[in-house]
TINU-591844 format. One record per residue (C-alpha): residue number from 0; x, z, y. Coordinates in pm, 1 decimal. Layout:
BEGIN
NUM;X;Z;Y
...
END
This chain:
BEGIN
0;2063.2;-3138.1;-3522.4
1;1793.7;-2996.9;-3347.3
2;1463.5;-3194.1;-3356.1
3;1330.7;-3213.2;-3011.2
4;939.7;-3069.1;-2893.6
5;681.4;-3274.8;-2780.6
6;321.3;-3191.8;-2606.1
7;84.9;-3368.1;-2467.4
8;-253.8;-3278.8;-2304.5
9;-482.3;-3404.0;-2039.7
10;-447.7;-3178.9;-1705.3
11;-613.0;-2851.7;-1730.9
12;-817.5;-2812.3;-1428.0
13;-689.3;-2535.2;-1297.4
14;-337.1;-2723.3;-1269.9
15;-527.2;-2981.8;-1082.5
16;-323.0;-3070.6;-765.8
17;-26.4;-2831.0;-846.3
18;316.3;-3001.7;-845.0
19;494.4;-3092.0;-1185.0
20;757.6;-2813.5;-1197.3
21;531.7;-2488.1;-1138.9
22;282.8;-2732.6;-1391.1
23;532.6;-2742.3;-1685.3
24;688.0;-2366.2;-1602.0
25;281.8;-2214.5;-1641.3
26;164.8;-2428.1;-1930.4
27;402.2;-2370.1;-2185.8
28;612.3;-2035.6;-1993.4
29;942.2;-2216.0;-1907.8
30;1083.2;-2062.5;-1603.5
31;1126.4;-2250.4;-1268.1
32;1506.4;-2380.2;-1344.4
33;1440.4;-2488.4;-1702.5
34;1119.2;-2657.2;-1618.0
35;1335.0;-2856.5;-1366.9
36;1587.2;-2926.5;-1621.6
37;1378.7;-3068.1;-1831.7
38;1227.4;-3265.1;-1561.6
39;1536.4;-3378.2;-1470.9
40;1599.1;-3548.1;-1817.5
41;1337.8;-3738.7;-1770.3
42;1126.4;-3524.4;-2021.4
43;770.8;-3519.4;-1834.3
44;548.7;-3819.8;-1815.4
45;204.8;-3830.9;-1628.4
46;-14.0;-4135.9;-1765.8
47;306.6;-4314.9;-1906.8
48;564.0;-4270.2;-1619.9
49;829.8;-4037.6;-1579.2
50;729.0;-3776.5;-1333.9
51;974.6;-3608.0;-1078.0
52;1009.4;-3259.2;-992.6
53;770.2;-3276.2;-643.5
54;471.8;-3528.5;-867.9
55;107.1;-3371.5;-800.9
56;-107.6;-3368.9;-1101.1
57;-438.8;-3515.0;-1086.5
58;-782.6;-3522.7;-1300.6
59;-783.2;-3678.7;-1592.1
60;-443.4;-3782.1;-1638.0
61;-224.0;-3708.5;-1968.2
62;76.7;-3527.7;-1938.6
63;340.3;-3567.2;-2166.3
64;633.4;-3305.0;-2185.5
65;931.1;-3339.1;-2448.7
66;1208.8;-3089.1;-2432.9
67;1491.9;-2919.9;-2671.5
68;1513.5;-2540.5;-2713.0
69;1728.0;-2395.9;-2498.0
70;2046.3;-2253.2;-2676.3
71;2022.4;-1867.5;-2625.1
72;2263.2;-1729.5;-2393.0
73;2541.1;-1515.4;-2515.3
74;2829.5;-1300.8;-2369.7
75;3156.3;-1480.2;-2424.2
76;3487.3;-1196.9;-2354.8
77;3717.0;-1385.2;-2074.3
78;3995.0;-1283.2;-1872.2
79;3931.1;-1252.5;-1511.3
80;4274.0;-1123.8;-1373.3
81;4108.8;-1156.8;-976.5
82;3795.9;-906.9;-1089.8
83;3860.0;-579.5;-979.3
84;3756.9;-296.6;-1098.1
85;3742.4;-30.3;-744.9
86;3530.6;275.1;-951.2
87;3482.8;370.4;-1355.7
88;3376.1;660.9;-1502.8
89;3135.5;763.1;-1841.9
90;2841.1;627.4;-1653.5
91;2890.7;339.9;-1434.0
92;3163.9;83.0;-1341.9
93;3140.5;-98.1;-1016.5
94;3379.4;-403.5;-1010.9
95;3455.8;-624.0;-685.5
96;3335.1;-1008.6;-812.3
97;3515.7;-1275.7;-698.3
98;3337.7;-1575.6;-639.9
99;3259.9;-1861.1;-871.4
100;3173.2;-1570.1;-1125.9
101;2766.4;-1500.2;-1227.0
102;2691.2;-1210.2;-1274.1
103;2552.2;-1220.3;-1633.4
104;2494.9;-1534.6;-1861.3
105;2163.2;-1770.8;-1779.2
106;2007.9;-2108.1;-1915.5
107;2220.7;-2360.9;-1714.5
108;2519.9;-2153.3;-1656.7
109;2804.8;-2289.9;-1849.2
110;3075.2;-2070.6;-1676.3
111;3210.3;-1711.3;-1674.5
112;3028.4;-1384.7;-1600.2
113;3076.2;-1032.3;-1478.0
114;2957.3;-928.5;-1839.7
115;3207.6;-1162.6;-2006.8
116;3496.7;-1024.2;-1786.0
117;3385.1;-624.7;-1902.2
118;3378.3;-716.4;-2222.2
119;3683.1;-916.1;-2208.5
120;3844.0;-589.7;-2041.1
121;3726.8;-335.5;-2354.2
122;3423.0;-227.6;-2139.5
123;3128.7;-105.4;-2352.7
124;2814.8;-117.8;-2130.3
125;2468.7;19.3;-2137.0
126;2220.6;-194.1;-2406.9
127;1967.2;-128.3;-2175.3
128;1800.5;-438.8;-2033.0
129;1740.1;-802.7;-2179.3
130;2092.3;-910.8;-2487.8
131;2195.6;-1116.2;-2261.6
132;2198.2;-866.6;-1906.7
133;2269.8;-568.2;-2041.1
134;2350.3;-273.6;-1794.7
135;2291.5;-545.3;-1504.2
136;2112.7;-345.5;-1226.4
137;2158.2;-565.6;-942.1
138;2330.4;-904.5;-888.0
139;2518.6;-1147.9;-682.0
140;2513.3;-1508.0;-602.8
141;2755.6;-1662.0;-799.8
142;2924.0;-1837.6;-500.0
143;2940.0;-1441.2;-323.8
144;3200.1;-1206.0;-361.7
145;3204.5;-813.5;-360.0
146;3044.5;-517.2;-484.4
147;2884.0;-491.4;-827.1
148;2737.4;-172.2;-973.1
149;2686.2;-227.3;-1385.6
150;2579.8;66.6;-1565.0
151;2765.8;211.9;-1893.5
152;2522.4;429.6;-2051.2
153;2181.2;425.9;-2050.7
154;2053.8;727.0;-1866.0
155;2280.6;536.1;-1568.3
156;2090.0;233.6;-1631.0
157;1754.7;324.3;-1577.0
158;1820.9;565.4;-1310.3
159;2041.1;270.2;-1081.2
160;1713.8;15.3;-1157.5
161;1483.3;278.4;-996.7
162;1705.5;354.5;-725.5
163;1746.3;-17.1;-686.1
164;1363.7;-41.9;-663.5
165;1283.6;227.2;-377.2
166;1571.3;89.6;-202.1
167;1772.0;424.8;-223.4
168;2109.6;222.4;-257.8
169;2284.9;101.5;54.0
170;2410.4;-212.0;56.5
171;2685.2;-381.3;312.1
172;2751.6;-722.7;375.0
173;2967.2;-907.4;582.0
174;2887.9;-1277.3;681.1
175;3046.7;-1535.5;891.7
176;2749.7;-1778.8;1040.6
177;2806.2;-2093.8;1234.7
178;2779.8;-2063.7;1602.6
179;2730.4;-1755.3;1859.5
180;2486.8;-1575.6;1687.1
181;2209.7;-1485.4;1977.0
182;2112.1;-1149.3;1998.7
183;2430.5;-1028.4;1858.6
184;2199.4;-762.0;1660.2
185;1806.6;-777.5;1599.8
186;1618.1;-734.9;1250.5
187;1477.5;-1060.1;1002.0
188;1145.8;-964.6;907.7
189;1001.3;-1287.5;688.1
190;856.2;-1341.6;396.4
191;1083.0;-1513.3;117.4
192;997.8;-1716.0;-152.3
193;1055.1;-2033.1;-378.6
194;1160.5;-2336.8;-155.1
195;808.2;-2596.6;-171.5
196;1095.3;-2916.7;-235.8
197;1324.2;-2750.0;-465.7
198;1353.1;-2555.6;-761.1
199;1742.5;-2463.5;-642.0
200;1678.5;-2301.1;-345.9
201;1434.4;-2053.6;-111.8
202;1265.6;-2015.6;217.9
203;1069.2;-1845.0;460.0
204;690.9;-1888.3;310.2
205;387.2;-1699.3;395.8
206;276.9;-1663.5;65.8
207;678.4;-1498.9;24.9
208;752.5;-1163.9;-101.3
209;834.9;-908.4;216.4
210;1243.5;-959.4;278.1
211;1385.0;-759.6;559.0
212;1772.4;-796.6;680.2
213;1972.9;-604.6;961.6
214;2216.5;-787.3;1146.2
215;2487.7;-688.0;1392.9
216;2801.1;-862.3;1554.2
217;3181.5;-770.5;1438.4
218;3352.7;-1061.2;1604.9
219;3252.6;-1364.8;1759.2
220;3459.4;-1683.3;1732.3
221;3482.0;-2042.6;1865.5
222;3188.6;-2207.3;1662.6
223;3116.4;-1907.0;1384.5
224;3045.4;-1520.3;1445.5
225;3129.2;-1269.7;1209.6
226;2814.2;-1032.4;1105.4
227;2761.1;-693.6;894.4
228;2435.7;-741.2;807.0
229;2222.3;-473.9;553.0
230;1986.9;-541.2;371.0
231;1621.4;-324.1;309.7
232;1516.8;-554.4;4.4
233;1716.3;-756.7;-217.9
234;1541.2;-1084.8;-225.7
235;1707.1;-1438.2;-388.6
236;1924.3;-1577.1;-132.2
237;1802.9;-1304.1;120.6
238;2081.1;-1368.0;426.5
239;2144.0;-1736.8;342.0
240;1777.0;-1832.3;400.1
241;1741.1;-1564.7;679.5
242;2042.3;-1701.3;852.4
243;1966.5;-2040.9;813.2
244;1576.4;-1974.6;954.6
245;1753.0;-1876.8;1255.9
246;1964.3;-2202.9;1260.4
247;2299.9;-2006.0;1169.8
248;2343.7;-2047.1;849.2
249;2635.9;-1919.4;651.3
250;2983.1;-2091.5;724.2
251;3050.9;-2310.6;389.3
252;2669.5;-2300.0;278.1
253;2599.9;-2645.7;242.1
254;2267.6;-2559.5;30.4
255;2110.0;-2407.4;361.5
256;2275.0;-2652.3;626.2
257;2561.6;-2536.5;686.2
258;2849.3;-2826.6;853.8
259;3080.1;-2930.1;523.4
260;3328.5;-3044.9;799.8
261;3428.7;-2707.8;911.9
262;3373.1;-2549.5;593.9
263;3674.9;-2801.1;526.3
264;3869.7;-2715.4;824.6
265;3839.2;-2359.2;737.6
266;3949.3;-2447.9;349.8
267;3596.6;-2305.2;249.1
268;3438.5;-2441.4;-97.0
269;3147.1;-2177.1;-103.9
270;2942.0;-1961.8;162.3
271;3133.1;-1684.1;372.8
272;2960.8;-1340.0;192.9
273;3084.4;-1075.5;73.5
274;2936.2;-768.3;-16.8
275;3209.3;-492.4;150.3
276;3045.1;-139.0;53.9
277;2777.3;22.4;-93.1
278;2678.0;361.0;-92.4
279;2454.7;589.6;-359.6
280;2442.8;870.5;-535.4
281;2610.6;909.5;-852.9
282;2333.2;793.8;-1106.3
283;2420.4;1106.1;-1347.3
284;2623.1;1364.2;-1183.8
285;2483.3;1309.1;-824.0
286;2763.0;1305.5;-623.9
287;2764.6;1060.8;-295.1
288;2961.0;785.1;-341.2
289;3119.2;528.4;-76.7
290;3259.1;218.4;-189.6
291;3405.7;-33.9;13.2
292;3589.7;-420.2;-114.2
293;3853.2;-596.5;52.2
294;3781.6;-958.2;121.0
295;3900.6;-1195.4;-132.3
296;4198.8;-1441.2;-9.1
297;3959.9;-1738.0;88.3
298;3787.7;-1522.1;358.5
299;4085.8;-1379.0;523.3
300;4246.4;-1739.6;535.2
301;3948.9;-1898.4;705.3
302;3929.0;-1575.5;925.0
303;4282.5;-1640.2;1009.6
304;4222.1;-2053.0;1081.8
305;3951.1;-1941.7;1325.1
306;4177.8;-1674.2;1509.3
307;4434.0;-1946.2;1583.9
308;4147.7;-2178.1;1733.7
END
């Protein structure tokens, strides 16, 4: 059995005033999520009492943190008959994710992967990257379905992350947001970054890294509109909290406001998103490539429900 850590410490100064989570995350390098975890479990104490997530720390006061190593994540080969694979060659495979599937294994994720489901298929991939994200170059929600580009050796790896960086990859989306959607087509220019209430989700902050999304209508509906949005950086959450900020959030996203009534109506159990096509040159060879996904059989349905309204 593993014998459980303990610190304790009188607030640093410079922590002075900074909320418990970020507090616990910089002190002893947890990230965000596990800080909150621990948190969570009632492992953080200021002065005697257990502190929640949103507690400010003040002068003087002792802080108490006990927490268990986290268990390392690992790869685990699964089965995923609904993941597709729509492109494979020496270099790269690009697989349409269904959704409820993350896209590599993570501290809190108990579930399966994109990784899992390669391996599970006979896929060797690239070693490049951190064990447990190997040939991971770019990623999707867990609740969104579509397009995923993993890389298979390693010259494809680190040529996808830089193409990935100065934006050289095209990426499509199509979303289905509560409401008309007024204009039917404009540009999102905000700022995103970690939401200041919880360590789930993210917002429109000033202090936000630069997040930039395209938007134009494909159909409009009684009470939801069908987008294709794109995408000029590839922020957390990007069109959920860009869509919400303009009080249309994604049909089914109850993290970002969206009604759970006609999420129901429409048989939804996660957000409407799905990334349809992406376009790049071959990482190796250089050739153009166009790849497009069909919607999974969730989307069509509830595109079908709201057809008949």
């Amino acid at each position: 059995m593993v014998k459980p850590q303990q610190r304790s410490l009188p607030v640093p100064d410079g922590l002075v005033g900074e909320r418990v989570d970020v507090a616990v995350a910089k002190l002893l390098g947890f990230s965000r999520t596990f800080a909150s975890d621990v948190i969570e479990r009632g492992g953080v104490e200021v002065d005697g009492r257990v502190a929640s997530k949103s507690t400010r720390l003040i002068s003087g006061a002792l802080l108490s943190i006990t927490w268990d190593d986290p268990r390392e994540p690992e790869i685990v080969p699964v089965v995923i008959a609904e993941m597709q694979i729509v492109y494979d060659d020496d270099d790269i495979v690009v697989v349409s994710k269904p959704p409820f599937l993350a896209a590599h294994p993570s501290l809190g994720w108990e579930g399966d992967t994109v990784l899992g489901a390669l391996a599970g298929a006979g896929y060797r991939i690239s070693t490049s990257g951190p064990p447990e994200r190997q040939g991971i170059v770019h990623r999707l929600d867990v609740g969104t379905s579509g397009l995923m580009i993993v890389a298979k050796s390693e010259v494809a790896y680190s040529v996808l992350k830089r193409k990935f960086k100065d934006r050289s990859v095209t990426k499509d989306y199509h979303a289905l947001v509560q409401g008309e959607m007024t204009p039917t087509e404009g540009t999102i220019d905000a700022p995103i970054g970690r939401h200041p209430g919880s360590a789930w989700k993210f917002a429109i902050t000033h202090d936000g890294r630069r997040a930039v999304t395209h938007f134009d209508t494909l159909t409009s509906y009684v009470g939801a509109t069908l987008l294709t949005v794109g995408l000029e950086t590839g922020r957390t959450h990007q069109i959920r909290v860009h869509m919400a900020a303009q009080r249309h959030p994604l049909v089914g996203d109850t993290l970002y406001g969206a009604n759970p009534v006609f999420a129901e109506k429409l048989g939804l159990t996660r957000q409407w998103l799905h990334a349809v096509r992406l376009r790049f040159q071959h990482p190796v060879n250089g050739r153009d490539l166009d790849i497009t996904s069909d919607y999974p059989s969730d989307l069509v349905n509830s595109l079908n429900l709201l057809a008949t309204r």
